[in-house]
N, C-alpha and C positions, 0 to 999 in steps of 0.2 A: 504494500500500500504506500502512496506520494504520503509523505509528512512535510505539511505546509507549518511554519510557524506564521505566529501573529507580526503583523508587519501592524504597529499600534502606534500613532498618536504621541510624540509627547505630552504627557500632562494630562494623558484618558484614563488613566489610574493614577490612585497613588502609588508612595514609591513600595510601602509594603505589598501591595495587590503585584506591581511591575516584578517585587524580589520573589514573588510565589510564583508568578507565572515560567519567571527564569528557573525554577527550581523543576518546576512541568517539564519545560523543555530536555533539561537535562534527564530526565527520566524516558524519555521516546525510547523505545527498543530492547529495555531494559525492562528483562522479567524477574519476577519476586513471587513467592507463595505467596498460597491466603491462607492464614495459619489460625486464624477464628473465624471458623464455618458456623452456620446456625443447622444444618445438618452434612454430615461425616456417613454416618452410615447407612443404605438403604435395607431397610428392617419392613415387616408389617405396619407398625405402628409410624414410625414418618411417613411411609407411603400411603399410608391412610391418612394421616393429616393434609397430606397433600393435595388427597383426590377432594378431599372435604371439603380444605379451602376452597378450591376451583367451582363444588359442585358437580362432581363429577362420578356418576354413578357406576361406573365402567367397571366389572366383576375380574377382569383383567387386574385391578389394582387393589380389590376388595376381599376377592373370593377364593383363598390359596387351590382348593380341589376344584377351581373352574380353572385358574393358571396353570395347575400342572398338568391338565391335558390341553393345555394351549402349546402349542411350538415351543414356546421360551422354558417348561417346565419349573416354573417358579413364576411366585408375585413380579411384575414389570412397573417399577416407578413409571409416574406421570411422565412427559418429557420439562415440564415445569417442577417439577421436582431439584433439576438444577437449580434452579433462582436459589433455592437454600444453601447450597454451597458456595454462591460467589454474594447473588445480591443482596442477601440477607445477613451477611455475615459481617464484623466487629469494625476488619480491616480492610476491605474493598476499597476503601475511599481515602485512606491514610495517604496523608502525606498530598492532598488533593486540594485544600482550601483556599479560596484567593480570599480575600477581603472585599469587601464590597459586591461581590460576585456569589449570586446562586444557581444552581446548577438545576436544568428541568429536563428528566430524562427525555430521550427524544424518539430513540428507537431501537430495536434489537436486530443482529441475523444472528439466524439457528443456524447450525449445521450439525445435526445430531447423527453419529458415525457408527454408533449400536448402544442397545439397551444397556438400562440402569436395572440390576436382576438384584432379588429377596437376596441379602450374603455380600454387595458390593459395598466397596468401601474406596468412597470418591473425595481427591484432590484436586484443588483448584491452583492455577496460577495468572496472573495478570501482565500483559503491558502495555503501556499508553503506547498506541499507532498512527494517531493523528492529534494535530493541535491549529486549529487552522482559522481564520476571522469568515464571520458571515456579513454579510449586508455590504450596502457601500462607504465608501468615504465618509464622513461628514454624518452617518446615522448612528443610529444607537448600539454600542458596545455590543456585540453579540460572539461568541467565542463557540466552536464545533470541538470536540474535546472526544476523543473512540478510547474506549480499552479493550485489547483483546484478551476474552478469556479463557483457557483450556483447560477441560476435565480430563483426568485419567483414570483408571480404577488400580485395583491393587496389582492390577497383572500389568501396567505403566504402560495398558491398550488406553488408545486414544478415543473417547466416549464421545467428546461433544468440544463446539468452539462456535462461541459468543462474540458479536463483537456488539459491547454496548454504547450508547453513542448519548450524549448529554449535551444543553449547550448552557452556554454561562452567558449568564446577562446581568448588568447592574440592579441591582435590586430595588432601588428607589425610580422611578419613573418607568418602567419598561416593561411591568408584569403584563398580562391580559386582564387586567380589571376592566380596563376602557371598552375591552369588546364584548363583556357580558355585563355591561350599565344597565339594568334595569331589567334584567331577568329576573324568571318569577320560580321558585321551585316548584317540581311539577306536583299535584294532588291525584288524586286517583279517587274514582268509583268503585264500590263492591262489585260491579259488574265487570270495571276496567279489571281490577284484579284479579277476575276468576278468567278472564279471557288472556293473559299473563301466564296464569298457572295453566292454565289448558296447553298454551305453546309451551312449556316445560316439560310437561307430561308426554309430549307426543318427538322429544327428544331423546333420541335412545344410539346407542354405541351399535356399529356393523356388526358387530362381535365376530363370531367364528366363520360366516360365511363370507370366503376372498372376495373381494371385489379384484376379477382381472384385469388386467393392464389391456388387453384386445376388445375388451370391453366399455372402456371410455372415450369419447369423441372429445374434440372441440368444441366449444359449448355446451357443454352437459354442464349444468348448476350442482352447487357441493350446496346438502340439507342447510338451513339455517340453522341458528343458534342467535336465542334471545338472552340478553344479561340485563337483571336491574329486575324492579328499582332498585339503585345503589342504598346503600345505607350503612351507618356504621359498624352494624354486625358482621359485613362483608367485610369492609376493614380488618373487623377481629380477626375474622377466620381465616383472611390472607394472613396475616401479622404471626397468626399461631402457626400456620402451615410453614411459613417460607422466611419467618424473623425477619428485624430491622435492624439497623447498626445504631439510632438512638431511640430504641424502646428499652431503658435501663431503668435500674432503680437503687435505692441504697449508694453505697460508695461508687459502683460501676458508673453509676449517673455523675454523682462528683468527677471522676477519672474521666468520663467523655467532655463534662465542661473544661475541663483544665486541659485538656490535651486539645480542643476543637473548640476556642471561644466563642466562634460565631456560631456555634450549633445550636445556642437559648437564647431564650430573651426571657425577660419576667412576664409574667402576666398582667391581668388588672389588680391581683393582691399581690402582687412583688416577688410569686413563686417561679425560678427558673422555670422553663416551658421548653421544650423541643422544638424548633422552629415546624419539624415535619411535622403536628399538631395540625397543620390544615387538612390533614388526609383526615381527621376526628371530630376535631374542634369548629363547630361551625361557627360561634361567635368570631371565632380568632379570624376565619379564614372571612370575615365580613369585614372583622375590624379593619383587622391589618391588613388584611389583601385585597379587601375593596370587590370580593366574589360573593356571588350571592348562595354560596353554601360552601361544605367542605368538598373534597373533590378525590375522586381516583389514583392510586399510582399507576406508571406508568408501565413497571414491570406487570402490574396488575394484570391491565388488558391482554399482556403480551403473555401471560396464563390463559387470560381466556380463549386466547389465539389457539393455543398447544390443544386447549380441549375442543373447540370447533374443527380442528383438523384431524386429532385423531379418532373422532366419531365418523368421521368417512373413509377416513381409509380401514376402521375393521383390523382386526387380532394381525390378519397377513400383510397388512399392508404396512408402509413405514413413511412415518415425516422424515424428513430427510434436511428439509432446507427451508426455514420461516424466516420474512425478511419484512417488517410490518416498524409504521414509524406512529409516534404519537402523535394527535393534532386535537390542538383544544381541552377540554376540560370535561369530563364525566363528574357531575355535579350528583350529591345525595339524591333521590327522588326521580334521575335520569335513568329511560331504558334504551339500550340497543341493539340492532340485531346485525348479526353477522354473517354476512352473504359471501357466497366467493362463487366463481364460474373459472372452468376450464378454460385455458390458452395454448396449450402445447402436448402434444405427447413424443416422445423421441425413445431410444434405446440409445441406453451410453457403452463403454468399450468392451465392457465383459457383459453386456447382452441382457442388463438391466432394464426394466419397462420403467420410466421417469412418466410422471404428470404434470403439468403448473399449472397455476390455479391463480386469477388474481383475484385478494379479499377486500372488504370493507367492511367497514362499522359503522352503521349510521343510526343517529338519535334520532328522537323527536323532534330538534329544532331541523332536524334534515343536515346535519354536518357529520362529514366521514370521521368521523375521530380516530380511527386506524387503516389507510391503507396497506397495500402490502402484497406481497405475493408467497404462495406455497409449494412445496415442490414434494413430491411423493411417490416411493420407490413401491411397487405392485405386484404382486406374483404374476407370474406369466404361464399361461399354457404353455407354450415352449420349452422355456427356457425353466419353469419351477416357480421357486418359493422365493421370496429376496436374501439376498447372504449379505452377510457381517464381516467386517466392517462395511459400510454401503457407501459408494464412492463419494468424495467430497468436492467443493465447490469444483473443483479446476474440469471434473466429468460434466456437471450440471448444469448444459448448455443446452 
């Protein structure tokens, strides 16, 4: 990947924001473990929190005597089950802070290489690959910032590579307040709600029958998937499934203020507060942020991404390559639904059936909140069942 630095302005930062960024820079290509995971091992039990958070009913990740006569012969982590080993975790973001600069994640690619199985026990490592300015001239400070992430398992087979993408913006004038002035959080009817849960209900995993690869066209639609209303028990249940780097308490909370000063603020009673408290905290995220509720993360959606894709492709089938960007705000009370449509089918050099698929999110105000595209490797009449490792980007054309 081109690593652009920031070609900035004298006098667009200060000089501590300027000494942090110089300190980024030197970091480009340089990799480090992630040595506080919020999960290490996949077991029943994290992989059930996992599928929980998501909502994800899939007996694949539930039901150990339905796995072991699956192919995989064991419980198979979510493919969002990663986020707990990097984006969940202590130290992902160490050694990251500018001053004056907040980071708004922006977007993931997946490239998952083979399953996460019941007994696997996952290492992460990081490196910053890109540092580079957005916008023009003369506008508002905007900074593209990628890290790449790699999972290995205990056999140092190569599982999966992330690369997560954030941009930094100055924090005082430049949020998106100004484009959701005078939104309304949505309400809902007993009647709204039961036609809600009807579409939930009629959401269900391919499971054990393949979907073939000679069997897909171009334009063939991938089932929907509806999420929401958001609310803050969603929150929880990501939070519990996939950890945060500042959901601490006791002295851990103390040691994250001291070590990351811009991580709090006090509140309206003068109690340190999480800045990331807008994902919770609707007062906060009105006060201070000028939005008209609290709002989604970003990895969030990019879970719900993982579980809209692998309910179509079924037990045989395998995600391979999710490439989906953030856009706008998933506010408390927001529903949306996830569509995607076929683009491509090819066979790659070892006789692999490939799909693409491009997706969207779209709310109720009518705004894509995640584009994206999906790529998925299919059993083939031919040629069989898909093999492991399943080839990575450089095949996926």
């Amino acid at each position: 990947m081109t690593h652009v630095e920031p070609d900035l302005e004298r006098g667009a930062l200060d000089p501590a924001a300027e000494d942090a960024l110089a300190r980024l820079r030197e970091r480009i290509d340089v990799t480090v473990p992630i040595e506080e995971p919020y999960l290490r091992f996949a077991n029943p039990d994290s992989i059930a929190h996992v599928a929980r958070g998501l909502g994800d009913a899939n007996p694949l990740y539930l039901d150990p005597g339905y796995a072991r006569r699956s192919r995989y012969g064991a419980l198979v982590a979510p493919p969002a089950w990663l986020y707990g080993a990097a984006w969940g975790s202590w130290d992902l973001r160490r050694g990251q802070y500018v001053p004056g600069l907040t980071a708004l994640h922006s977007g993931d690619h997946w490239q998952f290489v083979r399953p996460v199985l019941d007994g696997d026990c996952i290492r992460a490592s990081k490196a910053l690959v890109r540092l580079a300015p957005l916008g023009k001239a003369g506008g508002p400070l905007r900074i593209l910032q990628s890290e790449q992430i790699r999972f290995v398992n205990q056999r140092e087979e190569l599982v999966a590579i992330q690369v997560m993408s954030t941009i930094r913006v100055a924090r005082a004038g430049s949020g998106p307040a100004g484009h959701y002035a005078g939104a309304v959080k949505a309400s809902y009817s007993a009647d709204q709600i039961a036609a809600i849960d009807d579409s939930l209900l009629r959401e269900a995993p391919r499971g054990a029958e393949p979907r073939y690869w000679e069997d897909v066209a171009v334009g063939d639609p991938l089932e929907p998937v509806l999420k929401g209303p958001l609310t803050a028990t969603d929150m929880i249940a990501w939070i519990q499934a996939i950890g945060s780097p500042h959901v601490r308490t006791g002295r851990h909370w103390l040691d994250c203020r001291e070590q990351y000063p811009g991580v709090s603020a006090p509140d309206t009673h003068g109690i340190p507060q999480p800045l990331e408290r807008v994902h919770w905290d609707e007062g906060h995220a009105r006060t201070e942020g000028g939005l008209p509720s609290a709002f989604d993360y970003g990895a969030q959606r990019g879970g719900y991404a993982t579980y809209f894709a692998t309910l179509w492709a079924g037990d045989d089938g395998w995600v391979c390559d999710l490439d989906v960007q953030y856009r706008g705000m998933v506010f408390y009370g927001d529903v949306f639904r996830i569509t995607g449509e076929v683009t491509g089918t090819w066979r790659g050099p070892h006789g692999t059936g490939f799909v693409r698929a491009a997706i969207k999110a779209v709310n109720d105000r009518r705004e894509n909140v995640m584009p994206g595209t999906v790529t998925f490797a299919l059993p083939s009449r031919q040629t069989g069942p898909v093999r492991f490792p399943v080839e990575t980007a450089e095949d996926l054309r």
